[in-house]
C-alpha positions in Angstrom: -47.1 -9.3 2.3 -44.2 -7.3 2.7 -42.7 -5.7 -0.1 -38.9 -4.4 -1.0 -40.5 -0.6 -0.6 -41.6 -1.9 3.0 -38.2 -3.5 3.9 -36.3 -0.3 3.1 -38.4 1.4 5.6 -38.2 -1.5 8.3 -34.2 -0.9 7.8 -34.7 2.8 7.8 -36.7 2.4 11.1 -33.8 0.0 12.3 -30.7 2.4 12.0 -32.4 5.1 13.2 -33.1 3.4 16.3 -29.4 2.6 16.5 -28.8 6.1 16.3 -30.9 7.2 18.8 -29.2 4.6 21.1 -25.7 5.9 20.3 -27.1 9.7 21.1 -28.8 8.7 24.3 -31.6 10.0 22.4 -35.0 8.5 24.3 -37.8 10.3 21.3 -37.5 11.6 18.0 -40.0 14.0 17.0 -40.3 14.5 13.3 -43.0 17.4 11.1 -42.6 18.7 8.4 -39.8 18.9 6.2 -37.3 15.8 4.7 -36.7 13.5 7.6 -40.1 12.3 8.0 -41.0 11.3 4.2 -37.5 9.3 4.2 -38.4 7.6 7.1 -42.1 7.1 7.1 -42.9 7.4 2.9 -45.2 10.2 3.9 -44.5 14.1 3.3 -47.1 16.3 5.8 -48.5 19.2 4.5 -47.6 22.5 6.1 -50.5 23.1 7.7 -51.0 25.1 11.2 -52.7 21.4 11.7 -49.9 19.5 13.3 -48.5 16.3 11.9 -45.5 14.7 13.6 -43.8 11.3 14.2 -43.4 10.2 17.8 -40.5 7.5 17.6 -38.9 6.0 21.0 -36.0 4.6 21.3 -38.0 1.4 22.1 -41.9 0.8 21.8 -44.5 1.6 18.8 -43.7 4.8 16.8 -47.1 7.1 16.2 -48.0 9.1 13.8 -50.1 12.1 14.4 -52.4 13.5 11.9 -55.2 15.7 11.3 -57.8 13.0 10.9 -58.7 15.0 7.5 -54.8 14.1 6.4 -55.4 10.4 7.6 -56.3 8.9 4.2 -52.9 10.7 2.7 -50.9 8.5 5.2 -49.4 4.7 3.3 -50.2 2.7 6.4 -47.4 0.6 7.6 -48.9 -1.3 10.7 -45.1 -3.1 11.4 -43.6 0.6 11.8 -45.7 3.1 13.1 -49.6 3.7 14.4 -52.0 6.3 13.2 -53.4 8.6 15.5 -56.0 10.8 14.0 -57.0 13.7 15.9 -60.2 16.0 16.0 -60.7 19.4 15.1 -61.4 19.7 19.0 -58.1 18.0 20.0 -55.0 19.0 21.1 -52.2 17.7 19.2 -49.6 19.1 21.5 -50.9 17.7 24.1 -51.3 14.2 22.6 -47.6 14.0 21.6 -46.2 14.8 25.0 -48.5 12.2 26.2 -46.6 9.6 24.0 -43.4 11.9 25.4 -44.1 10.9 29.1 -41.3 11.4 30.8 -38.3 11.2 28.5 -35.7 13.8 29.5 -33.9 13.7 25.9 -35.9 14.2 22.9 -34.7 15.5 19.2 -36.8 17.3 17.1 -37.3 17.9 13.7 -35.1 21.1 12.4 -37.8 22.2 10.4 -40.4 22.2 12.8 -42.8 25.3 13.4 -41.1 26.9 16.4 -45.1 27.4 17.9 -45.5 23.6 18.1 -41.9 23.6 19.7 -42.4 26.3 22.4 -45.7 24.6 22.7 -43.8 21.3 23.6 -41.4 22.6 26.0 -44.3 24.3 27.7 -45.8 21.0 28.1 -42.7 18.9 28.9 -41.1 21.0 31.2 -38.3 18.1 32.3 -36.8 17.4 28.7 -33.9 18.7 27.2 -34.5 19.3 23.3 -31.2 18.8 20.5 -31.8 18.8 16.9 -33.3 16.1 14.6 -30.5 16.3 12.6 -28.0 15.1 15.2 -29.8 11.6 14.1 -30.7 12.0 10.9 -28.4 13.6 8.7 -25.8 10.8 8.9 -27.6 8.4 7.8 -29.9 10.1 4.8 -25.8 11.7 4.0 -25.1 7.7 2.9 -27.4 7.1 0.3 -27.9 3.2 -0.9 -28.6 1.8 -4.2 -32.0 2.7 -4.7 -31.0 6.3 -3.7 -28.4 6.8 -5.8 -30.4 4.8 -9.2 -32.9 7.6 -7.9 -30.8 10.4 -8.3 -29.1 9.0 -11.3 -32.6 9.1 -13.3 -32.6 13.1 -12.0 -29.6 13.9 -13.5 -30.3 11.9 -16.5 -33.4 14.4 -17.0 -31.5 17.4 -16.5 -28.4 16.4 -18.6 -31.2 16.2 -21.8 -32.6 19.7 -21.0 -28.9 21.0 -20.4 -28.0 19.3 -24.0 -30.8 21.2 -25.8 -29.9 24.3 -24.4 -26.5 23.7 -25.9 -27.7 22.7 -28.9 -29.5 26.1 -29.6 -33.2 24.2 -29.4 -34.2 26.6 -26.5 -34.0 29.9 -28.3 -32.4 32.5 -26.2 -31.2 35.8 -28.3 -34.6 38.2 -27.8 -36.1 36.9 -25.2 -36.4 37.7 -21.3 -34.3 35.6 -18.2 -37.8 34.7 -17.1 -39.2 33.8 -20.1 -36.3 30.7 -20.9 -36.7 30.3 -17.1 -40.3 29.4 -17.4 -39.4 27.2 -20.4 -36.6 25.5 -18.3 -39.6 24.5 -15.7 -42.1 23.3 -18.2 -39.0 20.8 -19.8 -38.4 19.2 -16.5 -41.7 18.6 -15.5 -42.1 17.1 -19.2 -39.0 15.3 -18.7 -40.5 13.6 -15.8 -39.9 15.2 -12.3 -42.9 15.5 -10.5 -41.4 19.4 -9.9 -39.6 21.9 -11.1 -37.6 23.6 -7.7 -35.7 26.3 -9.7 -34.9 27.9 -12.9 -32.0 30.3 -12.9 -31.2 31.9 -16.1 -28.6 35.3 -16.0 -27.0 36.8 -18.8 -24.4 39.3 -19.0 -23.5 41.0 -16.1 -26.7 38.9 -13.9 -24.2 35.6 -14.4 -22.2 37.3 -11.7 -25.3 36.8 -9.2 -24.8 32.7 -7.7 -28.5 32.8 -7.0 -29.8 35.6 -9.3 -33.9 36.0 -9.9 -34.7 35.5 -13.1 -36.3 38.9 -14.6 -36.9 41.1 -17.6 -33.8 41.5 -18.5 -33.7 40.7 -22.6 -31.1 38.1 -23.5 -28.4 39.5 -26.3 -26.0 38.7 -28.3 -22.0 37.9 -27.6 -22.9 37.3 -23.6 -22.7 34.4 -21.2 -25.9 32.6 -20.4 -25.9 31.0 -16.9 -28.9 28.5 -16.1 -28.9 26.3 -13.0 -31.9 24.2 -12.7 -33.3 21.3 -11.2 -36.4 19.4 -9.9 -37.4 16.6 -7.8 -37.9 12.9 -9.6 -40.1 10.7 -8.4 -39.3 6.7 -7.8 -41.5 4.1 -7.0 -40.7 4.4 -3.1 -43.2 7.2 -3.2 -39.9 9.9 -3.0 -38.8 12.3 -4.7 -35.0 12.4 -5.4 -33.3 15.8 -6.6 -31.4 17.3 -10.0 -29.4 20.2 -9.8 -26.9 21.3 -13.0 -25.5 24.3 -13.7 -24.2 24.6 -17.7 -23.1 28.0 -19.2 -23.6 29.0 -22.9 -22.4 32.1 -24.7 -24.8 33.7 -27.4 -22.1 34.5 -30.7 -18.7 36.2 -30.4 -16.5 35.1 -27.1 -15.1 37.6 -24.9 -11.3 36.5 -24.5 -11.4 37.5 -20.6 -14.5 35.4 -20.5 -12.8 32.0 -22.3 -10.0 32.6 -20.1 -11.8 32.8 -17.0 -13.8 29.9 -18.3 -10.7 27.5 -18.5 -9.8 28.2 -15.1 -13.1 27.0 -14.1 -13.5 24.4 -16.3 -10.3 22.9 -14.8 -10.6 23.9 -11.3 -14.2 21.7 -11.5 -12.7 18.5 -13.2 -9.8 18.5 -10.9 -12.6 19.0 -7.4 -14.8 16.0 -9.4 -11.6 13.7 -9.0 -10.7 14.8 -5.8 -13.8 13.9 -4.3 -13.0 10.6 -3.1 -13.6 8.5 -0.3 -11.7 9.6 3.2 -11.0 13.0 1.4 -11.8 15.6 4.4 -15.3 17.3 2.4 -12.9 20.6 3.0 -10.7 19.5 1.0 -12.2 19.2 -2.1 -13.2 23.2 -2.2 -9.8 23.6 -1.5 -8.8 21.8 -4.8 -10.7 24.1 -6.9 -10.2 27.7 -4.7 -6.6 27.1 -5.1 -6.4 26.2 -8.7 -8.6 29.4 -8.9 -6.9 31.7 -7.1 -3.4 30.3 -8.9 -5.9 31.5 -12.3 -5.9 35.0 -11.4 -9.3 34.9 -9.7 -8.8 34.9 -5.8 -11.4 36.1 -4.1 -14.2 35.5 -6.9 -15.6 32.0 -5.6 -17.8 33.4 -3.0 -19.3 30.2 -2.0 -19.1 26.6 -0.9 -18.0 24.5 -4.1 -21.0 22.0 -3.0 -24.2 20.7 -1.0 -25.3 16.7 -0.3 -28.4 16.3 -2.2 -31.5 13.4 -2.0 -35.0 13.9 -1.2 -33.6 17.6 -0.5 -31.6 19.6 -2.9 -29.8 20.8 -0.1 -28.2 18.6 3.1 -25.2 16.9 4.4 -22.3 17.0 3.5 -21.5 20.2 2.6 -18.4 20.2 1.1 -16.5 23.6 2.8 -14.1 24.7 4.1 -14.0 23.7 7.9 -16.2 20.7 7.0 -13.4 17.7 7.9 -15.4 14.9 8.1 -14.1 12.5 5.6 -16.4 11.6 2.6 -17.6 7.7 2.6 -19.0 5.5 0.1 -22.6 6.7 -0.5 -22.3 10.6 -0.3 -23.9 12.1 -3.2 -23.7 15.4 -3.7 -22.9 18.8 -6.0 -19.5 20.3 -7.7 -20.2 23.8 -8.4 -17.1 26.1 -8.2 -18.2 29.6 -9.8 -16.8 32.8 -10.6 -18.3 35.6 -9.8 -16.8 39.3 -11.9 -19.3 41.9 -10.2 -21.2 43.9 -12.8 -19.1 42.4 -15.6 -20.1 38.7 -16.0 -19.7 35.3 -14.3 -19.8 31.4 -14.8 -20.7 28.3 -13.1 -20.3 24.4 -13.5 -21.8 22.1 -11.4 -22.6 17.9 -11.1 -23.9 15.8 -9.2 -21.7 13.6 -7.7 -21.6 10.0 -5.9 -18.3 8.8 -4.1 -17.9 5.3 -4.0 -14.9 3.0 -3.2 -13.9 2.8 -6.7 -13.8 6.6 -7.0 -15.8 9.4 -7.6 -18.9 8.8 -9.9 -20.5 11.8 -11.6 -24.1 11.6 -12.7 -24.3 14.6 -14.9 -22.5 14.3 -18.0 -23.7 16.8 -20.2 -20.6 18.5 -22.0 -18.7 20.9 -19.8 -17.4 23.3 -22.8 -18.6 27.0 -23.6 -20.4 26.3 -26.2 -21.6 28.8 -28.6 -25.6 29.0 -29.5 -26.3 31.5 -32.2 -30.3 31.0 -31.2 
């Protein structure tokens, strides 16, 4: 019997085919990495075994795994065969068979490069484009299950980031790793199957986007920055992605900092609104780099304001500047302007957000103050 789970990956199946047709793309090759979970409900293991996906633009779709990774694989006869191979096989060799003769054929972006040189050796006529060329637009437009998906992540996250603020993770005396490891523990207990970071800086650290959390003692009267998130699982089988960045300050505020904090504050409200549907994805970072730079901070938001987010935490759209594809109904993905003081301190706020055709929806609504924690 077919079920709503199977359906979704019938229609997955479907518009992927469409896109090939529309590429003049004649196989898509997927292996590791996102695209072949979304498609297929099955994530391969990174193994110098090679599993990939052999999908034509017409004909039967196989799937070749190690035969130990076989009973791993959710068979769905109506979409795709199994092909187990032996210890003694080739793999290579039995994808380029299903190749034959195709002269365009995408391939997964993540894939090893061995198994690619490995290809090309053996399919000397084909010209080779990205995976993405197919894929990324349509896992970019997220539907219903997707988005209730990403909503139950960001419900997760928005409990964690509300008992940081309320001073129930202790901070004051203990290391950046230390409330980083207790960051992980809470969202695997709040349900994601994974914890995929745990940033926590203090002080000057804050002033680090992506800063390793170390033994560096929390204090008193400084900024906390943690950004954290996980993967969530839903009853597809995937996993959808949190990501939230929430600052707290431990006792007295620094004036420079709550000024600097207000710019940002506003500058990430105003980007949240802006993120509508036709906006050119450029032009939301340009909302909140020009509110910052009219706040006295030009030239300390040092990155993209956002990233698209699903069964990755990172992928299309990026919302940057050059970027002017226009947002549509569906995108999901992060608000995150930052300010970045080198060696003094810096600040970060960031949601998850969905466009849709009655306007930006955010999913992360965990207060977006300074709030003090004495803790």
């Amino acid at each position: 019997m077919t079920t709503s789970i199977d359906a979704m990956f019938a229609e997955r199946f479907r518009r992927v085919r469409s896109a090939m047709a529309e590429t003049q793309t004649e196989v898509l090759l997927l292996s590791v990495g996102a695209d072949l979970p979304w498609l297929s409900g099955y994530y391969a293991m990174p193994l110098e075994r090679l599993t990939m996906l052999a999908v034509p633009v017409d004909g039967t779709p196989t799937m070749f795994v190690p035969r130990l990774e076989v009973p791993r694989v959710v068979e769905r006869p109506d979409l795709f065969r199994i092909v187990g191979w032996d210890e003694s096989d080739d793999p290579v060799r039995l994808v380029a068979e299903a190749v034959g003769g195709a002269k365009k054929v995408a391939i997964g972006d993540q894939t090893w490069s061995r198994f690619l040189v490995d290809l090309m050796a053996e399919l000397p006529q084909a010209s080779w484009s990205r995976a993405s060329s197919v894929m990324s637009p349509l896992r970019a437009v997220k539907d219903e299950a997707e988005i209730a998906g990403l909503r139950l992540a960001a419900e997760a996250v928005d409990r964690i980031a509300a008992e940081l603020q309320s001073g129930d993770i202790p901070l004051i005396g203990r290391t950046e790793a230390d409330v980083s490891a207790e960051l992980v523990r809470r969202i695997v207990a709040e349900g994601h199957s994974q914890a995929n970071f745990a940033i926590v800086a203090a002080g000057e650290n804050a002033a680090s986007p992506h800063h390793t959390p170390g033994n560096r003692v929390i204090g008193p009267d400084e900024v906390v920055l943690c950004d954290f998130g996980g993967t969530f699982p839903t009853d597809s089988g995937l996993g959808y992605c949190s990501d939230i960045t929430r600052c707290v300050y431990t006792g007295e505020v620094d004036p420079n900092f709550a000024q600097m904090y207000e710019v940002l504050q506003h500058a990430q409200a105003e980007a949240v609104v802006a993120a509508t549907v036709g906006t050119p994805a450029e032009n939301v970072d340009g909302v909140a780099r020009d509110l910052i730079d009219q706040g006295g901070y030009e030239g300390l938001f040092i990155h993209r304001i956002g990233h698209g987010i699903g069964v990755e935490a990172h992928e299309d759209p990026y919302l940057v500047a050059g970027n002017a594809t226009p947002l549509v109904a569906g995108n999901a993905f992060s608000i995150e302007p930052g300010i970045y003081v080198p060696n003094e301190f810096g600040a970060r706020i960031e949601d998850i957000v969905v466009a849709t055709s009655s306007g930006p929806m955010a999913l992360n609504v965990a207060n977006h103050d300074l709030v003090v924690v004495e803790a």
